[in-house]
VOPAGU-2260 file (C-alpha; in pm, 1 decimal, decimal comma):
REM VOPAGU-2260
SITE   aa  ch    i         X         Y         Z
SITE  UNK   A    0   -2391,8   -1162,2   -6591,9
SITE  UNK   A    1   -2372,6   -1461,0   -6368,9
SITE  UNK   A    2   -2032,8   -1436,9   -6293,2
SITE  UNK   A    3   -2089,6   -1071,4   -6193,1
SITE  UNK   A    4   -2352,3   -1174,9   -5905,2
SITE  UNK   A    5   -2139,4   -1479,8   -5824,3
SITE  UNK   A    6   -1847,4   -1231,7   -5790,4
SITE  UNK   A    7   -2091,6   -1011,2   -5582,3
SITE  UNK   A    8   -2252,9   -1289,6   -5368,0
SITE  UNK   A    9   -1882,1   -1404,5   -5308,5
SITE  UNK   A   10   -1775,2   -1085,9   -5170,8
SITE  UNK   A   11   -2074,4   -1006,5   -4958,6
SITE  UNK   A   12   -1963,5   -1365,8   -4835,9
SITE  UNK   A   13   -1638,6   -1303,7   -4776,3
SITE  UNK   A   14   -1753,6    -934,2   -4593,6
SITE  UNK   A   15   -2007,6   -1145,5   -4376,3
SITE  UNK   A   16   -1738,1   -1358,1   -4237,0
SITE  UNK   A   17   -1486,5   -1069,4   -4160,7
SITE  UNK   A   18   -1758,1    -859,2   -3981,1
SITE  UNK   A   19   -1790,7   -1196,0   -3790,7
SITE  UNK   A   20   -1456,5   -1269,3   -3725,6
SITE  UNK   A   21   -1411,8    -890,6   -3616,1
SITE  UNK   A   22   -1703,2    -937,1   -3347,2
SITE  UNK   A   23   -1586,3   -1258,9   -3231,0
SITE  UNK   A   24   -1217,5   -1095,3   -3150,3
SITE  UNK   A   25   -1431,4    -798,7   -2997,6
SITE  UNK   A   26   -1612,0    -995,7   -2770,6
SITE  UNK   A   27   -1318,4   -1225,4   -2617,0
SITE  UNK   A   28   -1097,4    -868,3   -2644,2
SITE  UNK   A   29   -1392,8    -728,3   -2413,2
SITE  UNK   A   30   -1410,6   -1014,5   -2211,4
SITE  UNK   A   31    -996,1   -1016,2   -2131,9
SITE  UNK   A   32   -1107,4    -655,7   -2011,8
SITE  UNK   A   33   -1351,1    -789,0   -1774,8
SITE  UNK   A   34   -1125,5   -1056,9   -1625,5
SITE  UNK   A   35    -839,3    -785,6   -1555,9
SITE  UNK   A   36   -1095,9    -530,0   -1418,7
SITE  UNK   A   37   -1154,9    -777,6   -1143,2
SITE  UNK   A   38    -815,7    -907,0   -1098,8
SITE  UNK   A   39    -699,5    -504,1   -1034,9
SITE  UNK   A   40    -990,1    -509,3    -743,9
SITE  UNK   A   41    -914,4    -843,6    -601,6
SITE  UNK   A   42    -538,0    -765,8    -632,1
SITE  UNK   A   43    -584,5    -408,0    -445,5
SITE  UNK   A   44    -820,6    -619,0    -173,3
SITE  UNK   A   45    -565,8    -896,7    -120,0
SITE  UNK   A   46    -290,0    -599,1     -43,5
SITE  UNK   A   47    -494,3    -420,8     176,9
SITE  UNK   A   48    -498,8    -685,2     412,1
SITE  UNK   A   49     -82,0    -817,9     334,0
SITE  UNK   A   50     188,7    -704,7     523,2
SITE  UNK   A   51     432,6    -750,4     846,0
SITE  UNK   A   52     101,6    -612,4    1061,6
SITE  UNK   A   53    -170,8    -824,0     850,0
SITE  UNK   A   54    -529,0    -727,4     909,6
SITE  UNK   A   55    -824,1    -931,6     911,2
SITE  UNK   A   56   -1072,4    -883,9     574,5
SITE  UNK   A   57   -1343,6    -792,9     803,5
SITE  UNK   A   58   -1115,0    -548,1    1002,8
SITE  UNK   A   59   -1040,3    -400,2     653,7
SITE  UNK   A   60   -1397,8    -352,1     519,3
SITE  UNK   A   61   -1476,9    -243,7     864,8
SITE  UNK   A   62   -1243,1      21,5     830,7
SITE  UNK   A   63   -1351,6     122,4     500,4
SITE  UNK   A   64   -1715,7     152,1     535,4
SITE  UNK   A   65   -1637,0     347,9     860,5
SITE  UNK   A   66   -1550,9     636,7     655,6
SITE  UNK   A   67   -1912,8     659,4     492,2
SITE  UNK   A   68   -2110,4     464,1     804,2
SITE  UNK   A   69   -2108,6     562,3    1159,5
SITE  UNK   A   70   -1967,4     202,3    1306,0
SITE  UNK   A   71   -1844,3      60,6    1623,4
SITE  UNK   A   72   -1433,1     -32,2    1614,9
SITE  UNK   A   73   -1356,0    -321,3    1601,9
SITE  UNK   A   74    -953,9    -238,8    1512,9
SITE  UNK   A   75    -717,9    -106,2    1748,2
SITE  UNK   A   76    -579,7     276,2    1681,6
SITE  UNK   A   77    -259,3     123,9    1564,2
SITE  UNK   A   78    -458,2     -56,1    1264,0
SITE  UNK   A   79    -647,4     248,3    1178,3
SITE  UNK   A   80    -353,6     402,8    1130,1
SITE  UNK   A   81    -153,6     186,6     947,2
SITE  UNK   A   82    -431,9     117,6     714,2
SITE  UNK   A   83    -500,5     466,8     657,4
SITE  UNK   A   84    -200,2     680,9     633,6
SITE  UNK   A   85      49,1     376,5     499,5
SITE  UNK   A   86     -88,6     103,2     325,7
SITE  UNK   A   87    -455,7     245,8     145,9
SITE  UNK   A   88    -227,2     536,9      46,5
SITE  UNK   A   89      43,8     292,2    -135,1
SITE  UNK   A   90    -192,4      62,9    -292,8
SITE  UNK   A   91    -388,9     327,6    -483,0
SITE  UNK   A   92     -36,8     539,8    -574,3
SITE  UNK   A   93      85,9     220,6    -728,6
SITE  UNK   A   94    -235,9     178,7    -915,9
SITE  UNK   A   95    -257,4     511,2   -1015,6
SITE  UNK   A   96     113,4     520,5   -1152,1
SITE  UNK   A   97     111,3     159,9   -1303,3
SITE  UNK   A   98    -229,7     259,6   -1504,5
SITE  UNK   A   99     -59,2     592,8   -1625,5
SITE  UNK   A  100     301,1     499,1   -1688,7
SITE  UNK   A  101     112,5     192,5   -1909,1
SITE  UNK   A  102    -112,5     381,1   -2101,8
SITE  UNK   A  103     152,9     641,7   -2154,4
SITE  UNK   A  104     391,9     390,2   -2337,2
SITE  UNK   A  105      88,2     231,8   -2548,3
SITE  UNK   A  106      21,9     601,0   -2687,4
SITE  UNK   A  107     350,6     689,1   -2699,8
SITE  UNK   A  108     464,9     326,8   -2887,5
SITE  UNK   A  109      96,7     417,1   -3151,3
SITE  UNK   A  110     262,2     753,2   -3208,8
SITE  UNK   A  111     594,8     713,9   -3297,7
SITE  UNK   A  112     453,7     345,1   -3511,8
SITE  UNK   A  113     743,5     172,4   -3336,4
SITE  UNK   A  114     690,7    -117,2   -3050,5
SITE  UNK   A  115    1006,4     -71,5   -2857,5
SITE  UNK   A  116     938,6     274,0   -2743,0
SITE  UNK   A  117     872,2     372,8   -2363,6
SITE  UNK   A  118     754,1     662,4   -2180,5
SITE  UNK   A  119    1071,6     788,7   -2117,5
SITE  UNK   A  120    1211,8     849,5   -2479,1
SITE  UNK   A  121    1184,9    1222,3   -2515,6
SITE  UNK   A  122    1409,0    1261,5   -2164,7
SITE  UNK   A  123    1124,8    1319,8   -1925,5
SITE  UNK   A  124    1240,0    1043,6   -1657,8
SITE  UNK   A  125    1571,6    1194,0   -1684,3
SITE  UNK   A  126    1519,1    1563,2   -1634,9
SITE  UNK   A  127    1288,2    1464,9   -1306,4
SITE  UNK   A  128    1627,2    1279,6   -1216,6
SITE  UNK   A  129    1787,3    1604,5   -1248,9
SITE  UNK   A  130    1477,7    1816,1   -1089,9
SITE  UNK   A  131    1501,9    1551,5    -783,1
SITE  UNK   A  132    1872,9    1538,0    -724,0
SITE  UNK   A  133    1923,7    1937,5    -756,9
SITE  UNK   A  134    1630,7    1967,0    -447,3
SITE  UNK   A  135    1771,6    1687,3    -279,8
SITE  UNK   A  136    2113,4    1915,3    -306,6
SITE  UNK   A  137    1960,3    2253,8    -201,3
SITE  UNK   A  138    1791,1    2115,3     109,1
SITE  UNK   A  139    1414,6    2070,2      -7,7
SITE  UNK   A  140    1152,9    1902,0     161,0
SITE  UNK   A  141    1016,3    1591,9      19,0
SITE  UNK   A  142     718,8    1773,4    -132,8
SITE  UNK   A  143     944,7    2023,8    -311,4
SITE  UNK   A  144    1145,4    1721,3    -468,9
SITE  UNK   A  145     884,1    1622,1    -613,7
SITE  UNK   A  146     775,2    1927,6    -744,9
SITE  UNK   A  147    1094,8    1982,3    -935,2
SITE  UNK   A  148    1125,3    1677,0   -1018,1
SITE  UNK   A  149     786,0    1738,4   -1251,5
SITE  UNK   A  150     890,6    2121,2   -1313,3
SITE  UNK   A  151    1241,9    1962,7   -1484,9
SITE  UNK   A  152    1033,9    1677,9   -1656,1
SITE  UNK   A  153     823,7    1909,8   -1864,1
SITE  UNK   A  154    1136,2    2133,1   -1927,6
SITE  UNK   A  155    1319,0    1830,9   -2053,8
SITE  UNK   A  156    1040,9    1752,4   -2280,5
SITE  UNK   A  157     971,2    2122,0   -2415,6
SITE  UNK   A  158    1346,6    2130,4   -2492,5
SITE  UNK   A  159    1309,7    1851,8   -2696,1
SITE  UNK   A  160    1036,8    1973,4   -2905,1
SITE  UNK   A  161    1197,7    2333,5   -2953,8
SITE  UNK   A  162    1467,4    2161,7   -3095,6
SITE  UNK   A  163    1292,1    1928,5   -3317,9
SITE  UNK   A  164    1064,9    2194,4   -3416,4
SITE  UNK   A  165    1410,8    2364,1   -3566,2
SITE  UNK   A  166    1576,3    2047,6   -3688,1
SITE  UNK   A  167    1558,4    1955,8   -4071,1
SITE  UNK   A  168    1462,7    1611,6   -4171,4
SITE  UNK   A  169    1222,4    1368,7   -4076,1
SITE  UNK   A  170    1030,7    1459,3   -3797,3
SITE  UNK   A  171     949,7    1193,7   -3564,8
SITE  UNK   A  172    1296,5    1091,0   -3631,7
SITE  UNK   A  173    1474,6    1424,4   -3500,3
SITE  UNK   A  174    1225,8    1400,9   -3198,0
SITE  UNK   A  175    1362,2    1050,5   -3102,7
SITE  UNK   A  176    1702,3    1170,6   -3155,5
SITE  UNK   A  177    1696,1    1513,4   -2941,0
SITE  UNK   A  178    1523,8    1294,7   -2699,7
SITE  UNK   A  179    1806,7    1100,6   -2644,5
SITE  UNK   A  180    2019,4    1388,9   -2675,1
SITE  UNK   A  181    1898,2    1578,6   -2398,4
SITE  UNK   A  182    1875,0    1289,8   -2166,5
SITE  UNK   A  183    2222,7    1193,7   -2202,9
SITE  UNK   A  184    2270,7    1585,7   -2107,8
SITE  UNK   A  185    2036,4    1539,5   -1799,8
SITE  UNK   A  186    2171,0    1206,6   -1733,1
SITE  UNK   A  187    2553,7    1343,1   -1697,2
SITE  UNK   A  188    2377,7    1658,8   -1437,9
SITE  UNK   A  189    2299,1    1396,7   -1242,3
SITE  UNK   A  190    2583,1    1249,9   -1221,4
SITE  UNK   A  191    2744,8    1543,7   -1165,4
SITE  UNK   A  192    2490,4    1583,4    -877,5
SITE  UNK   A  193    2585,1    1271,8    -723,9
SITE  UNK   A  194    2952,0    1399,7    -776,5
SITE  UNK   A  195    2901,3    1650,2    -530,0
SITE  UNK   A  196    2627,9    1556,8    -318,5
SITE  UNK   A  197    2736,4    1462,4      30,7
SITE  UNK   A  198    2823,9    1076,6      69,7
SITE  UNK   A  199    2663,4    1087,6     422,3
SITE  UNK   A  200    2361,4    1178,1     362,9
SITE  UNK   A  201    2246,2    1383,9      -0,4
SITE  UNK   A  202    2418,3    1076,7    -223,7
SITE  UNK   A  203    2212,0     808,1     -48,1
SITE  UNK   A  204    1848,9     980,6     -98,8
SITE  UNK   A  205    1972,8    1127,0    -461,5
SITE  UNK   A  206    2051,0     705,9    -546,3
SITE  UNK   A  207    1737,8     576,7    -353,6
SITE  UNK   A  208    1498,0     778,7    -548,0
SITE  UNK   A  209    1650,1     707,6    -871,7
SITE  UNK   A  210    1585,9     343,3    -798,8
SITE  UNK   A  211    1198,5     401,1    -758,9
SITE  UNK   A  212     971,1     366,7    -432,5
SITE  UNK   A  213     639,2     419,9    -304,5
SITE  UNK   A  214     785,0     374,2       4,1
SITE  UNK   A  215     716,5     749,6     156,5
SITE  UNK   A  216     358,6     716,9      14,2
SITE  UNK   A  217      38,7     968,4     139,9
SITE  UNK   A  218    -272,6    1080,6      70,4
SITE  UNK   A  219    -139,1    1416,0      14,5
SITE  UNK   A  220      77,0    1253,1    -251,3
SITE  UNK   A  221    -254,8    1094,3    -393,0
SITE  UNK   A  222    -474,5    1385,0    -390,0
SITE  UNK   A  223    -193,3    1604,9    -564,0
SITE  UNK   A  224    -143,7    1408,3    -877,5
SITE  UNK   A  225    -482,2    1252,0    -911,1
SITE  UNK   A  226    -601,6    1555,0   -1109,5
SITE  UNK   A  227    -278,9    1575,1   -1344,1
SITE  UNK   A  228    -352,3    1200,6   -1413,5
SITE  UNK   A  229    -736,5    1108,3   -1407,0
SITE  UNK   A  230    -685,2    1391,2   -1695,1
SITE  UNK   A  231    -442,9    1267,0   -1878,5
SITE  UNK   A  232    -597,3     896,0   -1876,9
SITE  UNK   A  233    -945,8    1050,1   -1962,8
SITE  UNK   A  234    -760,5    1245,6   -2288,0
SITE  UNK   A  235    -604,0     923,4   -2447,2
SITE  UNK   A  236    -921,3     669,2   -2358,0
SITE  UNK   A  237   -1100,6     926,7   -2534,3
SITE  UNK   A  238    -849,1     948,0   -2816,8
SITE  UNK   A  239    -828,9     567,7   -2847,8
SITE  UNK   A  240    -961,1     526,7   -3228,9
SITE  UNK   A  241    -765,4     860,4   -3347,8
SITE  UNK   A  242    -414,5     626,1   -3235,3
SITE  UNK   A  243    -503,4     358,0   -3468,5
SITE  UNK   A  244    -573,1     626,9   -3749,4
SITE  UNK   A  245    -181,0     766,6   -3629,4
SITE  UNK   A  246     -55,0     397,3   -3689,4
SITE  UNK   A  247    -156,9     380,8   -4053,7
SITE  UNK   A  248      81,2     701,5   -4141,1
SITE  UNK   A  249     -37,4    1040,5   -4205,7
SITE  UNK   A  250    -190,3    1026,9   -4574,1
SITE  UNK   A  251    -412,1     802,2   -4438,1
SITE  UNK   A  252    -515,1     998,4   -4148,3
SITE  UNK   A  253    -589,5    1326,5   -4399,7
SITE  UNK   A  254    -811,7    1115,6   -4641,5
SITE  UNK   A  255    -972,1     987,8   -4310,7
SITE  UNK   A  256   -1039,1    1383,9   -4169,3
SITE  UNK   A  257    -835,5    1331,8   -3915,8
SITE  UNK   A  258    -517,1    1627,3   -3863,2
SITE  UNK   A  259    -230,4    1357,4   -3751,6
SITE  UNK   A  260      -4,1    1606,5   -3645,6
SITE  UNK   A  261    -249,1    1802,6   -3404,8
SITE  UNK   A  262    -316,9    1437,4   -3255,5
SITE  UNK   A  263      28,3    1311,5   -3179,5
SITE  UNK   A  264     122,4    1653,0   -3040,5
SITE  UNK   A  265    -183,1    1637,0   -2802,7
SITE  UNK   A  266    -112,7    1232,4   -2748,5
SITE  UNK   A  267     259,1    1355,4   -2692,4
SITE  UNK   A  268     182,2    1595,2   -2436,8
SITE  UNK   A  269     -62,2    1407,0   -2235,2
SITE  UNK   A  270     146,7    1077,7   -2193,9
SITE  UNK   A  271     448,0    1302,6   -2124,7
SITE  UNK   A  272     237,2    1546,3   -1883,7
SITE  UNK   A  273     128,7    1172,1   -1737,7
SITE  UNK   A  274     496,5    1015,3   -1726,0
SITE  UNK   A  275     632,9    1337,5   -1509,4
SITE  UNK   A  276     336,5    1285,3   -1279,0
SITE  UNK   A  277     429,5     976,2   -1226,0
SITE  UNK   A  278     797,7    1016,1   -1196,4
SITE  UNK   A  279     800,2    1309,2    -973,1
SITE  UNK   A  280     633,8    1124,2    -655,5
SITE  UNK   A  281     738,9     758,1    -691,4
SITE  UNK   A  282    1122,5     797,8    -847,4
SITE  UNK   A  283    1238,1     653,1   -1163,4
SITE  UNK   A  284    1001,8     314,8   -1231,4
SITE  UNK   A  285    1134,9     213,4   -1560,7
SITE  UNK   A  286     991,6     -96,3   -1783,7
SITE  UNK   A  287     644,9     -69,7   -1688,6
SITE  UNK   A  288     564,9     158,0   -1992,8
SITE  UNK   A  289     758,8     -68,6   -2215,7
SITE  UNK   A  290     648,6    -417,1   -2080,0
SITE  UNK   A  291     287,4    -416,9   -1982,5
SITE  UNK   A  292     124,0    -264,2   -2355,4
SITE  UNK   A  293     317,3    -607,3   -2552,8
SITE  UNK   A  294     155,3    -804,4   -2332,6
SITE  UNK   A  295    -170,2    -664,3   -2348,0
SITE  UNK   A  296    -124,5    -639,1   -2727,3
SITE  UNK   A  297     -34,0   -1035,3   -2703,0
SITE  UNK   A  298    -391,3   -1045,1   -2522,7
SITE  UNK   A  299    -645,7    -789,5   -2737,1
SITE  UNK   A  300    -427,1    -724,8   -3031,7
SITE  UNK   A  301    -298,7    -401,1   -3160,3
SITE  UNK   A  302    -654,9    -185,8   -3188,9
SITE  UNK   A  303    -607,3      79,9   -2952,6
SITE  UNK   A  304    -989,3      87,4   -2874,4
SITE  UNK   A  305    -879,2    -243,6   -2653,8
SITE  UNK   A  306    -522,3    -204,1   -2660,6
SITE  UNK   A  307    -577,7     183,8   -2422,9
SITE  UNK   A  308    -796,0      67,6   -2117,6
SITE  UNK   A  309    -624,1    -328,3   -2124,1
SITE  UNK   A  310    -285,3    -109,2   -2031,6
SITE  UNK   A  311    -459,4      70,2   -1795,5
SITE  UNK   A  312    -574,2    -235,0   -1588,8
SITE  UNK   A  313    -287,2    -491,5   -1644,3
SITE  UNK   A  314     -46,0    -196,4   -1575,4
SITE  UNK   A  315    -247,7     -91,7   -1224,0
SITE  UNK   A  316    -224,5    -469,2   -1134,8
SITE  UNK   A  317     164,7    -519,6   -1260,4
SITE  UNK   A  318     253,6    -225,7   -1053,6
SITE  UNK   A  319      58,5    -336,4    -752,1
SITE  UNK   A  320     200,3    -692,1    -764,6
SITE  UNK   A  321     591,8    -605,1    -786,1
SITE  UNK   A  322     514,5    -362,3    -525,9
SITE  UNK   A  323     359,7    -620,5    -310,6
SITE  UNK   A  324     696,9    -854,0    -426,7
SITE  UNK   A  325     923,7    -550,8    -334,3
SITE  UNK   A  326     790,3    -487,4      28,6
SITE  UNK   A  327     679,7    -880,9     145,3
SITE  UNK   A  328    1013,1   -1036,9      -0,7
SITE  UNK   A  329    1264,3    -946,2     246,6
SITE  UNK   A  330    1268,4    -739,4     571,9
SITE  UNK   A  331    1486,5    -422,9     419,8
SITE  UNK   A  332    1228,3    -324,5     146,2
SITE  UNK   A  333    1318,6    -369,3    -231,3
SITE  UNK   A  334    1320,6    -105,6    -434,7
SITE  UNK   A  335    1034,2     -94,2    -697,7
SITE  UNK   A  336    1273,7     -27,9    -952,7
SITE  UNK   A  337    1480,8    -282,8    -944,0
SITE  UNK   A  338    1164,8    -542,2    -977,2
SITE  UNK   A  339    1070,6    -398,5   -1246,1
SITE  UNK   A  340    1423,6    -381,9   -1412,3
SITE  UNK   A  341    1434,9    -782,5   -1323,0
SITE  UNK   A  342    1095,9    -854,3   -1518,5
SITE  UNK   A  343    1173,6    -563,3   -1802,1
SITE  UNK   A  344    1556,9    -672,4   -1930,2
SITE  UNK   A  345    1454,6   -1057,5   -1980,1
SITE  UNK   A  346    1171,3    -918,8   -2153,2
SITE  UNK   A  347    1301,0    -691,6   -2408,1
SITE  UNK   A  348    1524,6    -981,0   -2479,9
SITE  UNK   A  349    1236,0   -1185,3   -2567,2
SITE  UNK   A  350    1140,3    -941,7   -2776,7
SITE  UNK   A  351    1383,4    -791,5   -2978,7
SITE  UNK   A  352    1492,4   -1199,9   -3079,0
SITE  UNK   A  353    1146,9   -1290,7   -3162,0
SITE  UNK   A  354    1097,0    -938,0   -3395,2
SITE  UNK   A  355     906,7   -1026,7   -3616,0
SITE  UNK   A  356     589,0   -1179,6   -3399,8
SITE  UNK   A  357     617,4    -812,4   -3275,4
């Protein structure tokens, strides 16, 4: 009898200390929230006010608060301009598209239970390569690029499901596999594209987008896909917990209540819907999706009720900085893609030789 209640008081021990162990991981995981919350808003003040035409802080929240308050100017035309159809444009576009193409690999790498997965796996960064180069080719405006760009994206990615959806075997693996299928197929149309296109003019824009830019940034560009990705983001913050279930396999997930295949279709869908979005008006930004969630997971750990909205902000601010990098560094602008490349390869090198702190 008194090694039963020593056996119980031991346990409830033993409980105690995990519940506080839990809160104390919690609370500094909350905290590292916090501190990137404000770094995105400092970060998005600071390059507000950088560039080759800098403008003074209280020029900039001048300018700002003229839009809601009836104020005197104190900025020249020029200023107004630039700050208002080139650089507030660009700074929340590169916000907007480093939060989503962030959170979209952290649901995407929950899904498929595998840390080395990016946005891009099921082919939807290729087919908007395709959907992009084939405009570019036909003549299209900039605003019909980008439209088929996303129109080729989701094609790419229903493709892939048809066919998995008829493949025998295991199922995430066949979706992985006529992922990469299919954007080997889109990535040889491009090519092909690029084959034809005319070296004068039609190569040069078809190889500048697929480096990545938010060069040709707008509001228009801003208002178009905020919808498509204040959306998606909403749908896997509010999925968070249902992610962790998904890593733990699917037996786990039925005793739980929870229907894992409804919820990685839905998670699929969203970061994909997200990851076209994204693709369609800024080029092909690779590395963010893959880079930014292992660091935050190095930060908050691997519970996706921390893990979702740390990607959010560290991927707004990553995005934000390189961009900053890309046009500050040198007079002929950078391409963002290329940055990103430089700080993903190293990286994933770290990574896969160091698998199993992963």
């Amino acid at each position: 009898m008194h090694s039963g209640h020593a056996h119980t008081a031991r346990r409830q021990a033993d409980e105690l200390e995990l519940c506080e162990r839990r809160s104390k991981r919690s609370m500094r995981a909350d905290a590292i929230i916090v501190g990137l919350a404000i770094l995105m808003v400092a970060l998005a003040a600071v390059s507000l006010m950088l560039g080759r035409y800098p403008i003074d802080p209280r020029q900039a929240v001048a300018m700002l608060a003229s839009c809601i308050f009836p104020l005197e100017a104190t900025w020249t035309e020029q200023q107004f301009t630039l700050f208002f159809n080139v650089r507030l444009p660009r700074i929340l576009l590169a916000l907007m598209v480093g939060c989503c193409l962030s959170v979209a690999g952290a649901a995407y790498q929950g899904t498929f239970q595998n840390p080395l997965v990016s946005p891009d796996i099921l082919g939807a960064s290729q087919g908007a390569a395709f959907g992009a180069a084939l405009a570019i080719l036909l003549g299209f405006t900039a605003a019909a690029v980008s439209t088929s760009a996303f129109c080729f994206a989701l094609l790419t990615v229903l493709l892939v499901l048809f066919i998995s959806a008829r493949a025998k075997g295991n199922h995430m693996m066949v979706v992985v596999l006529a992922g990469v299928m299919v954007s080997s197929l889109f990535k040889a149309a491009v090519s092909y594209c690029k084959l034809v296109a005319d070296p004068t003019d039609e190569l040069a824009d078809i190889t500048y987008w697929l480096m990545g830019s938010l060069t040709g940034a707008n509001m228009s560009q801003v208002w178009t896909v905020l919808p498509i990705l204040f959306i998606g983001c909403a749908v896997l913050f509010a999925l968070r917990w249902r992610i962790n279930i998904l890593t733990m396999g699917d037996d786990e997930a039925s005793t739980m209540g929870v229907n894992a295949r409804r919820i990685r279709i839905v998670v699929l869908v969203t970061a994909t819907f997200l990851t076209a979005a994204c693709v369609s008006v800024t080029g092909m930004i690779d590395w963010v999706g893959l880079v930014v969630p292992h660091l935050c997971r190095m930060l908050v750990g691997a519970d996706y009720r921390e893990l979702i909205p740390a990607s959010m902000l560290m991927g707004a601010s990553f995005l934000l900085l390189v961009d900053d990098i890309a046009r500050l560094a040198t007079t002929a602008e950078i391409p963002i893609g290329i940055l990103t490349a430089f700080v993903g390869a190293p990286f994933f090198l770290y990574l896969i030789t160091r698998r199993k702190r992963i």
